[in-house]
N, C-alpha and C positions, 0 to 999 in steps of 0.2 A: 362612375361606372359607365354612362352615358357615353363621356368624351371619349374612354378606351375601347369602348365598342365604334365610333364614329371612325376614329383613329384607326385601328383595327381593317375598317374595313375600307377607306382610303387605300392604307399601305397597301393593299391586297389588290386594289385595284389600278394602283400605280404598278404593281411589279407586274401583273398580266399586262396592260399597254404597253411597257418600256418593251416588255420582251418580243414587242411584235412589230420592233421599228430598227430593221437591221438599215445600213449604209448601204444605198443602192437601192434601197425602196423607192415606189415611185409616189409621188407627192397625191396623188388621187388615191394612194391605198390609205397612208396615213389619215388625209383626212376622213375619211370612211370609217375608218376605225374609230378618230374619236370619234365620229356626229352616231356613228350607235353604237360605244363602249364607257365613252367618258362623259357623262351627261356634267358634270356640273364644269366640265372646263370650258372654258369659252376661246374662240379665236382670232389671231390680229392678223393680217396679211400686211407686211412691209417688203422693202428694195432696199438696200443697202446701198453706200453711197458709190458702189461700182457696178450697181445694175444686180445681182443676185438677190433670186425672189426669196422669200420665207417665208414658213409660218410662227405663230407661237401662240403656244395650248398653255393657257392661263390658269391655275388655281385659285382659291381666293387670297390664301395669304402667301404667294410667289414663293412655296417653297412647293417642288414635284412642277415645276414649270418643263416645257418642253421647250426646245426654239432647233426649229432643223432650216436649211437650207439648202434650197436645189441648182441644179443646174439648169442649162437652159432648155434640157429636154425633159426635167422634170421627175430629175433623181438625185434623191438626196446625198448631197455629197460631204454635208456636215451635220452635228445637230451639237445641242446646250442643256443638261438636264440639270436642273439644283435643287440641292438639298438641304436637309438642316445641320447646323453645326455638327449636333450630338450624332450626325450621320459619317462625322472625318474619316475616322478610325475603321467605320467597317467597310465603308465603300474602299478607302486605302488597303485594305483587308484582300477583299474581292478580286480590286485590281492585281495586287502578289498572286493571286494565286490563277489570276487567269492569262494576263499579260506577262510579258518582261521588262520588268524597269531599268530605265535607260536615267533617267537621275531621280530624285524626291517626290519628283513633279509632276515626271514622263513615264507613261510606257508606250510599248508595241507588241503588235503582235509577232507568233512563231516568225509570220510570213512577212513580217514587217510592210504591210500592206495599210496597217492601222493604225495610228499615233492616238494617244489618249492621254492628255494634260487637265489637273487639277489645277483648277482657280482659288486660291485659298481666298477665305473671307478678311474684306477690311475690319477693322476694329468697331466699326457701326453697324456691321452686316450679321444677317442671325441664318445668315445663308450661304454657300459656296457651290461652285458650279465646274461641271464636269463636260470638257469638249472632246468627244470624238471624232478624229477624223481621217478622211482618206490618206493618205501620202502620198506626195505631188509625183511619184514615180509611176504608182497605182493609182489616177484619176479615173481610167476606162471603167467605164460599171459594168463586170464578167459576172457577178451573181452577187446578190444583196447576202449579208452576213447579218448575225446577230452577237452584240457585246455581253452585255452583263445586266443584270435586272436591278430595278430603281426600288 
């Protein structure tokens, strides 16, 4: 009973954070959010091997991980959420009924502004992860959006 209450209330506080990290946020808002929303995640600051900064908001056991990265004025132009396996099916759920799928894999938005691809789990992984992101047409950041809740 313990853990479904723990659990419980994780999930609860994973879907209010996700839903406050649209593309096109600015990198000072998110961190703000977590350092006084998500007390138990912790954060890495990395470069990537072509210069693009990022953060990633850690969980303990790497599933509900965030990982966004910005531009160079400090708006997110991507992010990384993962979840648990037993999570395939409904976030795949979610995606139909919010995006348009373009194959298994992919969707977009109405506006095709937003490309969103499923990482499926390797066969050792008790996790898979979901990228969304801008489309190289729609890089200019006009107003931050919100996708779908974790």
């Amino acid at each position: 009973m313990k853990r479904l209450i723990i659990f419980l209330l994780l999930a609860t506080c994973s879907a209010s954070a996700f839903a406050q990290f649209p593309l096109g946020g600015k990198e000072k808002d998110i961190r703000a959010y977590f350092n006084k929303n998500v007390a138990y995640a912790s954060a890495k600051n990395f470069k990537t091997d072509n210069g693009t900064n990022g953060v990633r908001f850690l969980k303990p056991h790497g599933i509900g991980d965030y990982t966004f990265y910005f531009d160079s004025n400090g708006y997110c132009t991507s992010y990384v959420v993962t979840y648990g396996n037993r999570e395939l099916d409904n976030v795949v759920d979610r995606l139909n009924a919010t995006f348009r799928p373009v194959n298994s894999a992919t969707w977009t938005s109405d506006s095709q502004d937003t490309n969103v691809t499923v990482v499926p789990p390797r066969d050792t992984d008790n996790y898979f992860s979901v990228v969304y992101l801008r489309s190289a047409e729609n890089i200019e950041i006009s107003s931050p959006i919100t996708l779908a809740s974790n």
